[in-house]
TIBA-686577 format. One line per 5 residues: number of its first residue (from 0); their letters; for each residue z negated, y negated, x negated of N, C-alpha, C, O, CB. Coordinates in pm, whole numbers, plus 50000, padded with zeros to 5 digits. Atoms other than C-alpha are relative to their C-alpha. Glycine has a CB too. Example, Ala and Ser with C-alpha at 12.3 -4.5 7.8 and 13.67 -1.06 7.14 Angstrom:
2
0) as) 50000/50119/49911/49220/50450/48770/50000/49880/49910/49934/49882/49806/49875/49997/50099 | 50006/50119/50082/49286/50106/48633/49927/49891/50077/49910/49780/50026/50142/49954/49959
REM end
This chain:
231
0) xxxxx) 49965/50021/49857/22861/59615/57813/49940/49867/50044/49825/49836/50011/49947/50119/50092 | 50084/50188/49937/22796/59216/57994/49941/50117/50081/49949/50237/50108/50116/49813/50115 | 50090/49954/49886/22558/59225/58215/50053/49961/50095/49966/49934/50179/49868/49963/50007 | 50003/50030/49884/22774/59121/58488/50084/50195/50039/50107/50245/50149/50092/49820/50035 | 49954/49909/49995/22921/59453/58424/49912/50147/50075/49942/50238/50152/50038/49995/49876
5) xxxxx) 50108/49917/49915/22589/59636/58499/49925/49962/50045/49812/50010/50038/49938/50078/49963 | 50078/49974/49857/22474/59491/58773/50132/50040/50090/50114/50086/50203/49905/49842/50071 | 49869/49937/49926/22844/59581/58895/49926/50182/50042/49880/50229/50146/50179/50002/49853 | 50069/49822/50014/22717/59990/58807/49871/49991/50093/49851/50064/50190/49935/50059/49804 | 50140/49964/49936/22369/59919/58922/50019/49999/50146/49982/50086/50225/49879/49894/49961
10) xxxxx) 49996/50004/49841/22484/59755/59262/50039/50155/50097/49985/50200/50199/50127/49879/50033 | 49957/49916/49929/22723/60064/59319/49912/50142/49981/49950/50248/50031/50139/50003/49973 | 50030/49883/50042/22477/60310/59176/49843/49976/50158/49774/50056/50221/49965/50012/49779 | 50112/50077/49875/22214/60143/59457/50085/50076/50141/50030/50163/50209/50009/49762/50006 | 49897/49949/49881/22498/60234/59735/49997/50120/50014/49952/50183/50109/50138/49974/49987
15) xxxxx) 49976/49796/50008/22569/60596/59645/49850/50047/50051/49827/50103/50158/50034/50091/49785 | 50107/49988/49920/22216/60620/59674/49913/50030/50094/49842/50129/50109/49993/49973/50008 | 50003/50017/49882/22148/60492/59975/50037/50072/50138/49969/50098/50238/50041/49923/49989 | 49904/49915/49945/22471/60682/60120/49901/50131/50006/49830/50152/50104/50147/50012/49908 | 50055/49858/50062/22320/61052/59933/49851/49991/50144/49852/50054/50250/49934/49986/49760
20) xxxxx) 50131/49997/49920/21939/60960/60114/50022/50011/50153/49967/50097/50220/49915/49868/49972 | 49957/50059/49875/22075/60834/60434/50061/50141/50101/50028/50168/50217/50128/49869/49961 | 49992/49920/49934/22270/61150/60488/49909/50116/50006/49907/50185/50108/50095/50018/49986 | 50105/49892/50012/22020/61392/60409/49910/49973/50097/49895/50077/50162/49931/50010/49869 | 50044/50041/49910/21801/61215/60649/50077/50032/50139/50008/50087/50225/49983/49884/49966
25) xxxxx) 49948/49984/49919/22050/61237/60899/50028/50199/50016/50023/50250/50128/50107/49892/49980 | 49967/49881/50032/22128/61605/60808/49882/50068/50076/49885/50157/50161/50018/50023/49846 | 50175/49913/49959/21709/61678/60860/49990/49944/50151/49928/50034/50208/49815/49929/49879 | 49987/50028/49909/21730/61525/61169/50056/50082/50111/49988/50121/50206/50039/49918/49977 | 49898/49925/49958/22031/61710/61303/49928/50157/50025/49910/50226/50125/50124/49991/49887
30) xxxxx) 50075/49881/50024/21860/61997/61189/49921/50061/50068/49928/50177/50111/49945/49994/49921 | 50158/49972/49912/21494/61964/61367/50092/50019/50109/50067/50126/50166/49853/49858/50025 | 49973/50040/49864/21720/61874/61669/50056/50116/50036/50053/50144/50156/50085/49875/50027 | 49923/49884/49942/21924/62212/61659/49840/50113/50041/49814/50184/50138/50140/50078/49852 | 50135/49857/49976/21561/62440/61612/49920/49901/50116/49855/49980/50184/49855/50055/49805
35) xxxxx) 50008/49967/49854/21454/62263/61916/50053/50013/50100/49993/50030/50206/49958/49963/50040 | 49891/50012/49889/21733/62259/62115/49992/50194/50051/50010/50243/50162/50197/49925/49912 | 49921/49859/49995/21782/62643/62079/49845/50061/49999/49850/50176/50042/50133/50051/49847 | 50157/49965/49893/21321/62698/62146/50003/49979/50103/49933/50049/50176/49876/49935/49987 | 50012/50012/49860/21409/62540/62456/50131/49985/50089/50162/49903/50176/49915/49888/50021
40) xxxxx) 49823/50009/49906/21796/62653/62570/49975/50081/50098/49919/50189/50080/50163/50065/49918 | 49971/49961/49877/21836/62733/62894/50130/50081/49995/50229/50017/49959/50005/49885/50088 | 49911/49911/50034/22078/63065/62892/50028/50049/50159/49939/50045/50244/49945/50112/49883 | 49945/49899/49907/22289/63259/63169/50080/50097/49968/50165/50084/49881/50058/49953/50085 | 50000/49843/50055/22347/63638/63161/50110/50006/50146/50083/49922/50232/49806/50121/49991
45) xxxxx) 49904/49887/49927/22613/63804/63395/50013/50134/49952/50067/50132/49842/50135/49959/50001 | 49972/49883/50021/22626/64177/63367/50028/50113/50076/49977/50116/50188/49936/50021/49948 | 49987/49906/49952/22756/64503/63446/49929/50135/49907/49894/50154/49791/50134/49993/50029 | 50114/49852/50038/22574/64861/63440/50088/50109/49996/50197/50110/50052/49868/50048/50129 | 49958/49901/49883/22653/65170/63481/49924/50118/49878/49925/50106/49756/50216/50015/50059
50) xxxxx) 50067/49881/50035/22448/65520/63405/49953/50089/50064/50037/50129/50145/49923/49984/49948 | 50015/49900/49898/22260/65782/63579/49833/49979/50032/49750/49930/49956/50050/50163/49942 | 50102/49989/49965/21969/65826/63789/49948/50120/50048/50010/50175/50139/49991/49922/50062 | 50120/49864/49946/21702/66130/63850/49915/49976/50108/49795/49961/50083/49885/50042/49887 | 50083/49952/49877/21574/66147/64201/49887/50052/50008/49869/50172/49984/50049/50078/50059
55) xxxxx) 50165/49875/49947/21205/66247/64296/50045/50134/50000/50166/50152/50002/49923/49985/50192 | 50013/49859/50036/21159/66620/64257/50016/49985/50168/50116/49995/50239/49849/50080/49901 | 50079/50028/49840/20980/66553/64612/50131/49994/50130/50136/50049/50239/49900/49806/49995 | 49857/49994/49906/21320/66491/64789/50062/50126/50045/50140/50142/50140/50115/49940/49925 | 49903/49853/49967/21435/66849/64788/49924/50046/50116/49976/50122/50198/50006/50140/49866
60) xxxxx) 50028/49913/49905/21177/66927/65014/50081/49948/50167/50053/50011/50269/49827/50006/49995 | 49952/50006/49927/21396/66759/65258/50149/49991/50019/50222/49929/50097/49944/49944/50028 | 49883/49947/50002/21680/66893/65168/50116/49919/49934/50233/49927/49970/50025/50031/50126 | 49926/50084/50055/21809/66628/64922/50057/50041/49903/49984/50123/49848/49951/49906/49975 | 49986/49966/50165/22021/66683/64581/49920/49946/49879/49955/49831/49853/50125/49961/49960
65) xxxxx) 50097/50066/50067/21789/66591/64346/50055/50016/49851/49982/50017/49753/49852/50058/50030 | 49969/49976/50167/22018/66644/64027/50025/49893/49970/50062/49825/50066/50112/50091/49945 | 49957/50123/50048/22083/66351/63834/50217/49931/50042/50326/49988/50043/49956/50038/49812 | 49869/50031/49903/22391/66132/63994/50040/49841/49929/49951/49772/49879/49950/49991/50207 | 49960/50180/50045/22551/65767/63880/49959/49919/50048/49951/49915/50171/50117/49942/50011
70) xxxxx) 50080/50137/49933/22386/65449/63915/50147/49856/49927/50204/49849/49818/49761/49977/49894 | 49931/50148/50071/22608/65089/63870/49944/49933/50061/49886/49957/50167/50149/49953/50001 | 50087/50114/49998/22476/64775/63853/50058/49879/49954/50115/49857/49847/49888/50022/49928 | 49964/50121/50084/22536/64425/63856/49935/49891/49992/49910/49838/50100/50104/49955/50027 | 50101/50107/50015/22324/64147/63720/49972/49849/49965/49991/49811/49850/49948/50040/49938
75) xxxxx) 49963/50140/50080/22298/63787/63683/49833/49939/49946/49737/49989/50004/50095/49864/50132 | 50124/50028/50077/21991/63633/63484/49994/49860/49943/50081/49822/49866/49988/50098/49887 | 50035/50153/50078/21848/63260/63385/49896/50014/49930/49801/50074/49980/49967/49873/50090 | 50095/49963/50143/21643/63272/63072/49931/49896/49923/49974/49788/49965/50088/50063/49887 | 50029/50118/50022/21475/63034/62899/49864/50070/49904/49766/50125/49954/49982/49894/50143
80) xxxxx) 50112/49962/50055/21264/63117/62538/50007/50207/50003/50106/50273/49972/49867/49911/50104 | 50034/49922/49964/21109/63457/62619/49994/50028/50143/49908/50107/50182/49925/50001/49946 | 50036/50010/49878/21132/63430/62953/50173/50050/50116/50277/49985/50098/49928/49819/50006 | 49935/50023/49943/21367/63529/63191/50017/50079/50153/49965/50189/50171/50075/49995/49917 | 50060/49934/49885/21411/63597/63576/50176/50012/50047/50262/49930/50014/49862/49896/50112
85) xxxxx) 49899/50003/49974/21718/63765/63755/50028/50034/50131/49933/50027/50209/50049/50051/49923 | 50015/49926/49861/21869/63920/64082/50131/50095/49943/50232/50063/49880/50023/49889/50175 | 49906/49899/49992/22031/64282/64097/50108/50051/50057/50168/49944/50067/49963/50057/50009 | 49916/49910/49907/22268/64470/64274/50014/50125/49953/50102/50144/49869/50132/49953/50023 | 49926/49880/50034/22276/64822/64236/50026/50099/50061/49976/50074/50171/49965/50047/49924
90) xxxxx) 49967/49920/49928/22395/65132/64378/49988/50144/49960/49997/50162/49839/50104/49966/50031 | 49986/49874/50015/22384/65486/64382/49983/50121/50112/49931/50093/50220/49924/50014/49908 | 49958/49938/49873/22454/65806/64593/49898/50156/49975/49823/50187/49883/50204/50022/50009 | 50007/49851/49991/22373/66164/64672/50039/50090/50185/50104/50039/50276/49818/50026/49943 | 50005/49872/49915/22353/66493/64942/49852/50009/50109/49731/50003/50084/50001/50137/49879
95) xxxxx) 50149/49952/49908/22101/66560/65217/50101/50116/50065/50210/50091/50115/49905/49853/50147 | 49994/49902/49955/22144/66916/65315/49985/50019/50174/49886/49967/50226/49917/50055/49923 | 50042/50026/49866/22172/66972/65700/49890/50151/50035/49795/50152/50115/50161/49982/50112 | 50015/49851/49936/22097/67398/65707/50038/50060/50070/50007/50179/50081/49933/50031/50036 | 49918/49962/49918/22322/67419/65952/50171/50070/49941/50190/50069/49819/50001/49873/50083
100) xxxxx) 49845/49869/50062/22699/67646/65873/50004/49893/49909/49965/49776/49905/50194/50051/50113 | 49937/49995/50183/22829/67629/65523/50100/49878/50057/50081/49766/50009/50110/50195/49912 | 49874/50021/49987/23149/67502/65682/49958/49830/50057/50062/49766/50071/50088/50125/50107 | 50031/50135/49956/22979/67132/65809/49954/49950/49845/49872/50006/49772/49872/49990/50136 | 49981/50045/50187/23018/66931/65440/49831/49911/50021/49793/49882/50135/50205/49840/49936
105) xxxxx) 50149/50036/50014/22649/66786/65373/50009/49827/50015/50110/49767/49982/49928/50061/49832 | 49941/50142/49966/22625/66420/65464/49986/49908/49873/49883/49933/49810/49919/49929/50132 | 49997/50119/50167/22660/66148/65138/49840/49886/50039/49844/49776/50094/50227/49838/49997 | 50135/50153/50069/22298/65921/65082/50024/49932/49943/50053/49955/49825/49887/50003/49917 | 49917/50151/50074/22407/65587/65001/49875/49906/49993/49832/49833/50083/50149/49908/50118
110) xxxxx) 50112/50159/50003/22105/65356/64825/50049/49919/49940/50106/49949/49835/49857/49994/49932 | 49934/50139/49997/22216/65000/64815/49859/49930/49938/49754/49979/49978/50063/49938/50176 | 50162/50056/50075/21909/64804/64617/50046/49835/49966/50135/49806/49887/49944/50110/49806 | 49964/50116/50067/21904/64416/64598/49859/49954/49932/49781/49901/50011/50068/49888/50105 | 50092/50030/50054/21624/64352/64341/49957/49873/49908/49995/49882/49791/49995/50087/49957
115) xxxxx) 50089/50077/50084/21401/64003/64207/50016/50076/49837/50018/50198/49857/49830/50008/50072 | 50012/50007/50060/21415/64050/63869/49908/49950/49847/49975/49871/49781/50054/50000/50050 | 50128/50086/50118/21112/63935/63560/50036/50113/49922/50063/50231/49941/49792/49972/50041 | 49936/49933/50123/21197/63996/63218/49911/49905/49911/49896/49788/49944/50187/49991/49979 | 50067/50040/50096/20959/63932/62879/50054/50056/49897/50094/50172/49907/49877/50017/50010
120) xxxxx) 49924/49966/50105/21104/63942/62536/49888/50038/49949/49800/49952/49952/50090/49908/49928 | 50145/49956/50043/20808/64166/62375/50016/49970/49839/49921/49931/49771/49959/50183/50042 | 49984/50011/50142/20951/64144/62025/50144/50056/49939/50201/50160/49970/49882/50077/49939 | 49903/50037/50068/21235/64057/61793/50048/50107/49850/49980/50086/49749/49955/49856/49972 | 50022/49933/50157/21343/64311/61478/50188/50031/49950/50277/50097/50004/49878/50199/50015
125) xxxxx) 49879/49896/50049/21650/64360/61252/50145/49946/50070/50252/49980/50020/49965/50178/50060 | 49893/50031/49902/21892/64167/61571/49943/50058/50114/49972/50002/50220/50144/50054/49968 | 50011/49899/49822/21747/64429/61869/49842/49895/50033/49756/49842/49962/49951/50277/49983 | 50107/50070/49961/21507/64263/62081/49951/50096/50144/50023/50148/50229/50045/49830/50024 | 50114/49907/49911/21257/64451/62306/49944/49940/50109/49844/49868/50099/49875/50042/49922
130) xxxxx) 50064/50089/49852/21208/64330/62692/49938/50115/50086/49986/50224/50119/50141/49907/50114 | 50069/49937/49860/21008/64475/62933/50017/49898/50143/49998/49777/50139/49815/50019/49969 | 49977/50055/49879/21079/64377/63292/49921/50084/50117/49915/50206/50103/50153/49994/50020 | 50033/49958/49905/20907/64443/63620/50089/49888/50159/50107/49767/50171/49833/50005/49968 | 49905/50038/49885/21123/64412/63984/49921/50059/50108/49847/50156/50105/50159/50059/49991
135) xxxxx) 49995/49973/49884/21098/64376/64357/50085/49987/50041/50164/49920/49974/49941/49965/50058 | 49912/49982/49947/21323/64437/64597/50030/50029/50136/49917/50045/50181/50028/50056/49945 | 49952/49905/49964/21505/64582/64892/50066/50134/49979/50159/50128/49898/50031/49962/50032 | 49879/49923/49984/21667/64915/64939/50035/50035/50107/49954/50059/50196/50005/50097/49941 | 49986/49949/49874/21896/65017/65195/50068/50166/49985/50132/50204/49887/50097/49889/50087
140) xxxxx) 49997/49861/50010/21941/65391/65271/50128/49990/50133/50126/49931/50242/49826/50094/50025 | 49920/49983/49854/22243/65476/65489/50076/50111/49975/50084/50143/49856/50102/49873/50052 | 49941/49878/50029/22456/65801/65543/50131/49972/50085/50152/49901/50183/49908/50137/50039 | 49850/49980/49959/22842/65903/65569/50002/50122/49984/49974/50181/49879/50117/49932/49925 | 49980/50055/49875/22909/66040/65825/49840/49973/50062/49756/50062/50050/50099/50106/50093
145) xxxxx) 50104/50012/49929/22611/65860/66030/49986/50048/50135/49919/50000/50226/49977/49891/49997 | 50052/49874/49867/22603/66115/66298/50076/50136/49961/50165/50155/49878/50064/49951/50195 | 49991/49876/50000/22616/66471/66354/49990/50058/50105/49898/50057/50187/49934/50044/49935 | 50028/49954/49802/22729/66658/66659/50027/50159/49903/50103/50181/49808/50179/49925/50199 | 50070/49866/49984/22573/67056/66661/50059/50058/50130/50041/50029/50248/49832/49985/50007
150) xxxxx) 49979/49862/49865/22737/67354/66856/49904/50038/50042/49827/50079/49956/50060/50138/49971 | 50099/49941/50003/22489/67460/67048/50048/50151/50080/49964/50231/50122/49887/49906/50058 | 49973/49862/49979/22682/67764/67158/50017/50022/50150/50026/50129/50211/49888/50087/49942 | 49984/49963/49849/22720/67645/67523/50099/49882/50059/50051/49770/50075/49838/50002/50085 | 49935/50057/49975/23014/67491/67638/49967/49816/50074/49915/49805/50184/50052/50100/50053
155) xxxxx) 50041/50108/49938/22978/67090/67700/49865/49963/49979/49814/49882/50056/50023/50012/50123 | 50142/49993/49985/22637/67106/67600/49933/49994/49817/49837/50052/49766/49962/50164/50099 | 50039/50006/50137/22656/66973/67208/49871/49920/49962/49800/49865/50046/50110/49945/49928 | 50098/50043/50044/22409/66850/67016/50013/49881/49925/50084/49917/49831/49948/50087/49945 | 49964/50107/50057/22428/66480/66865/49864/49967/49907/49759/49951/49970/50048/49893/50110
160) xxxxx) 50060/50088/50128/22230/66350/66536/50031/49887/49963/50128/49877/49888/50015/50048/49893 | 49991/50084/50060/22201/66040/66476/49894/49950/49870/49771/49940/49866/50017/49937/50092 | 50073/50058/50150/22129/65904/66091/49938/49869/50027/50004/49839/50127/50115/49974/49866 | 50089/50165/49985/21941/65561/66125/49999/49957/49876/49942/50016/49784/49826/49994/50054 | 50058/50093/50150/21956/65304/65838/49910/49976/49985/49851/49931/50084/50030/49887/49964
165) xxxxx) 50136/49984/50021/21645/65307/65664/50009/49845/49922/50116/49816/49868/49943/50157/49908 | 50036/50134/50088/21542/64953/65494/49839/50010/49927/49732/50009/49989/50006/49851/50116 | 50176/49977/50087/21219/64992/65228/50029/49875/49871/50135/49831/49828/49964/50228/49895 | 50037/50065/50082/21094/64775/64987/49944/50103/49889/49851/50181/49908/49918/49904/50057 | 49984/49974/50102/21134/64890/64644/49936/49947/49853/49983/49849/49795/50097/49993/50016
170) xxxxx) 50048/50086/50097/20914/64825/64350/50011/50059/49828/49990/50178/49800/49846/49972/50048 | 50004/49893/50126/20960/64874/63939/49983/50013/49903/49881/49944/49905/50059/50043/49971 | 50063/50070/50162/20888/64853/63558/50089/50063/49931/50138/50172/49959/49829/50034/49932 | 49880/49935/50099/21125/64901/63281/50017/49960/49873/49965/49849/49862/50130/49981/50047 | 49962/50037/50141/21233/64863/62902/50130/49990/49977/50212/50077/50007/49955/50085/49907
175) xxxxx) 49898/50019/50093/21494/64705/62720/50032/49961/49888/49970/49869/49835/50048/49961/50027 | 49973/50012/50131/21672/64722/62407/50101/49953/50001/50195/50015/50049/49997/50097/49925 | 49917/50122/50004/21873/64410/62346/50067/50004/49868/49998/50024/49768/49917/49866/50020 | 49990/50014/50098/22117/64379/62102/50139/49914/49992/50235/49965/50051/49979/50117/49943 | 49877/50101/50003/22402/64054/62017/50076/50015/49978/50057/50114/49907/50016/49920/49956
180) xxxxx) 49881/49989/50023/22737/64056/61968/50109/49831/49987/50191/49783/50066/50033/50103/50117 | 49955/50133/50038/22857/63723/61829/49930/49889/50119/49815/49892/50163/50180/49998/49996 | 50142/50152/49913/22718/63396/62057/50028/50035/50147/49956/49989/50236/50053/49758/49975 | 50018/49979/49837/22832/63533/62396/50000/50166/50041/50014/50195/50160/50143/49918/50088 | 49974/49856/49935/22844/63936/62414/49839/50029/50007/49774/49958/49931/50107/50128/49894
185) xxxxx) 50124/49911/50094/22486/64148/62406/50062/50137/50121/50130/50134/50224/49757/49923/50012 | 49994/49906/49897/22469/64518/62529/49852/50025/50014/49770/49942/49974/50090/50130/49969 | 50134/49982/50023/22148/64693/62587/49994/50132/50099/50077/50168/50182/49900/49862/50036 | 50031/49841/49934/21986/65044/62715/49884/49942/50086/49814/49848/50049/49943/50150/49874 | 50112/50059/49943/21744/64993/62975/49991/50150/50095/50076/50216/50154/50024/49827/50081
190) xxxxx) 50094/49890/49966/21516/65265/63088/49874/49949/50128/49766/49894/50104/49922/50045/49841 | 50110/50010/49852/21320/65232/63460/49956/50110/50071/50004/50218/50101/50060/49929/50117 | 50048/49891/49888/21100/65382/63666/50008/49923/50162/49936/49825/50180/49817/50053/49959 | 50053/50103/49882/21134/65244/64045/49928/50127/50133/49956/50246/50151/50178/49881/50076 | 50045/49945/49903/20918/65332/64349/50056/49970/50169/50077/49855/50206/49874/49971/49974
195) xxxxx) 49994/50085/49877/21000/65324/64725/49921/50122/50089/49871/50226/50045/50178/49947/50056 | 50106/49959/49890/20820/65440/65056/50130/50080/50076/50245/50037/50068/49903/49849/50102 | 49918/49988/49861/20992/65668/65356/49890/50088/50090/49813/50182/50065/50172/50092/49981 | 50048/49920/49819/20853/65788/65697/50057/50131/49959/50176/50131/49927/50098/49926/50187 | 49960/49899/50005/20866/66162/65647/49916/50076/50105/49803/50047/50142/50004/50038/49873
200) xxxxx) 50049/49903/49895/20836/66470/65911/50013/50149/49895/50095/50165/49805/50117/49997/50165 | 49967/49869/50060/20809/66817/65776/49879/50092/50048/49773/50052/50094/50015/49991/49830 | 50102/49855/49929/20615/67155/65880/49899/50028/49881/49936/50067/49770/50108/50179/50036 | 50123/49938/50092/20246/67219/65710/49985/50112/50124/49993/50087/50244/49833/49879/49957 | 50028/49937/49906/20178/67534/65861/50069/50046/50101/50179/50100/50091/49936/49956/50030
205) xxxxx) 49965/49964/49848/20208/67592/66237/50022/49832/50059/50027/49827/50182/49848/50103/50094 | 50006/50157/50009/20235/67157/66229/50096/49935/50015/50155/49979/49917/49964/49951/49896 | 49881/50125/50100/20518/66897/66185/49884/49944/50014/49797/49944/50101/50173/49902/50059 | 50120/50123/50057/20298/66662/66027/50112/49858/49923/50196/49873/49834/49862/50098/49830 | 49981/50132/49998/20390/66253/66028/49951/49974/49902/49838/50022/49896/49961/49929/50094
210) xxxxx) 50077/50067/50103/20306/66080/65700/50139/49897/49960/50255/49891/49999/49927/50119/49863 | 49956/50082/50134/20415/65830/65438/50041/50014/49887/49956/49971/49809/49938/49949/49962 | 50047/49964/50151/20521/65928/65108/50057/49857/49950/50122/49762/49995/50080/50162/49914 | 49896/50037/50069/20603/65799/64837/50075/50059/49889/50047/50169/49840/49970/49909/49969 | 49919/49908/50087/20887/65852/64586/50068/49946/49897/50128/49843/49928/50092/50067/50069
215) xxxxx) 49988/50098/50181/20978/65732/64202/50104/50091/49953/50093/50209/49919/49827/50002/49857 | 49842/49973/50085/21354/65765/64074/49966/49937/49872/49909/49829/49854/50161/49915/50073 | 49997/50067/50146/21387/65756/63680/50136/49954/49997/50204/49995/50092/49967/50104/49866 | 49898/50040/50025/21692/65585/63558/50073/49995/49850/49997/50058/49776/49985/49901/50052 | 49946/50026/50145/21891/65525/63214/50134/49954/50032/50217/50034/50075/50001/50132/49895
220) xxxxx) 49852/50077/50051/22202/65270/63174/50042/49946/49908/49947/49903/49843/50036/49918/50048 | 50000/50114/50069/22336/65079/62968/50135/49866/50018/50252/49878/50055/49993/50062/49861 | 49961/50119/49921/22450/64730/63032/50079/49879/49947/50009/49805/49879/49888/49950/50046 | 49986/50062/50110/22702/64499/62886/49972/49855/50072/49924/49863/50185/50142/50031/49920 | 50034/50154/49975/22660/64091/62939/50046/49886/49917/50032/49875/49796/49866/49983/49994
225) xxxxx) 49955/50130/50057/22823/63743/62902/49891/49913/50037/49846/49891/50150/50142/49947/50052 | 50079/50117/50016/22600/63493/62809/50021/49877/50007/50101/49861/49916/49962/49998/49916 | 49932/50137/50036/22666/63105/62841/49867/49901/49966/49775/49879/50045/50104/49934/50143 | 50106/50124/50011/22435/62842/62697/50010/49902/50079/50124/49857/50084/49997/49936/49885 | 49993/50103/49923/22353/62572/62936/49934/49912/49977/49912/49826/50062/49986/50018/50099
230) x) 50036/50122/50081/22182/62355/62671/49834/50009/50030/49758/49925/49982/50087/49841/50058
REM end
């Protein structure tokens, strides 16, 4: 072989080289840039709920249904890492008993809840990921029908009830089990306990006695969610 022949080979064997290193470099680059891009992506969650909730025991004594009843929910969430904070909407219903005739239908309890949201990813296994969240909130309490007119058995001379919307601040702690569905679905089970306050009257004794309680609904849903990366 001349030698003008191999420095021909050598030059192009110098090139390829160059090329081979150059992209690999570029490749590792690319690379680092995706594993930090995706330690520090900024994510949004939209979701819907829906499951059931268990009422305080404590409610019956004022004549509430206290059997387990449907909860829906809808949630939006900004995330970031382990980290993420959202706002709620959820709803759910029941019965308050009046004691008065069979034949007057029991009035519907309507809680309306708009809840703050904090959410911690506790740990990663297998695809399911494990959050615990604690929430504040409003709830609003309101009834259908919001009044009640009482025979009192004397012509012209009824009796009127009025329901009053109640507004309380609502507080709560909860678990979830996260799990993906290609780059934008996840579902997940989420298990809460929440607390709220009401002004209660009721008879100790020979008494009505004025107090405060309070009162802690369990919950169980599960929740599906579109995700969008926002880089």
């Amino acid at each position: 072989m001349s030698s003008n022949c191999r420095m021909r080979v050598a030059i192009v064997g110098l090139v390829l080289l160059g090329l081979v290193t150059g992209s690999a470099r570029a490749e590792s680059r690319r690379g680092g840039a995706r594993e930090a891009a995706t330690a520090g992506t900024w994510w949004l969650a939209t979701g819907l709920g829906a499951g059931a909730v268990s009422p305080d025991q404590g409610l019956a004594d004022y004549r509430w249904n206290t059997n387990p009843t449907a909860l829906y929910a809808v949630q939006a969430s900004v995330g970031r890492g382990r980290f993420a904070l959202g706002l709620r909407l959820s709803r759910w219903g029941t019965s308050q008993g009046t004691g008065l005739s069979q034949d007057e239908p029991d009035p519907a309890v309507n809680l309306t809840a708009v809840d703050l949201v904090g959410q911690l990813r506790v740990v990663e296994f297998a695809g399911f990921q494990l959050w615990g969240s604690g929430l504040i909130g409003r709830v609003n309490l309101s009834y259908t029908p919001d009044r009640l007119t009482v025979d009192t058995g004397t012509p012209g001379q009824e009796l009127t009830v009025n329901y009053e919307t109640i507004n309380e601040t609502d507080l709560g702690l909860g678990l979830e089990i996260k799990r993906g569905f290609g780059r934008r679905l996840t579902t997940a089970v989420l298990a809460e306990r929440t607390v709220f306050h009401l002004d209660t009257r009721h008879r100790r004794g020979r008494e009505i006695v004025s107090e405060r309680q309070e009162f802690a609904n369990w919950s169980l849903r599960l929740q599906v969610s579109w995700v969008l990366d926002l880089g």
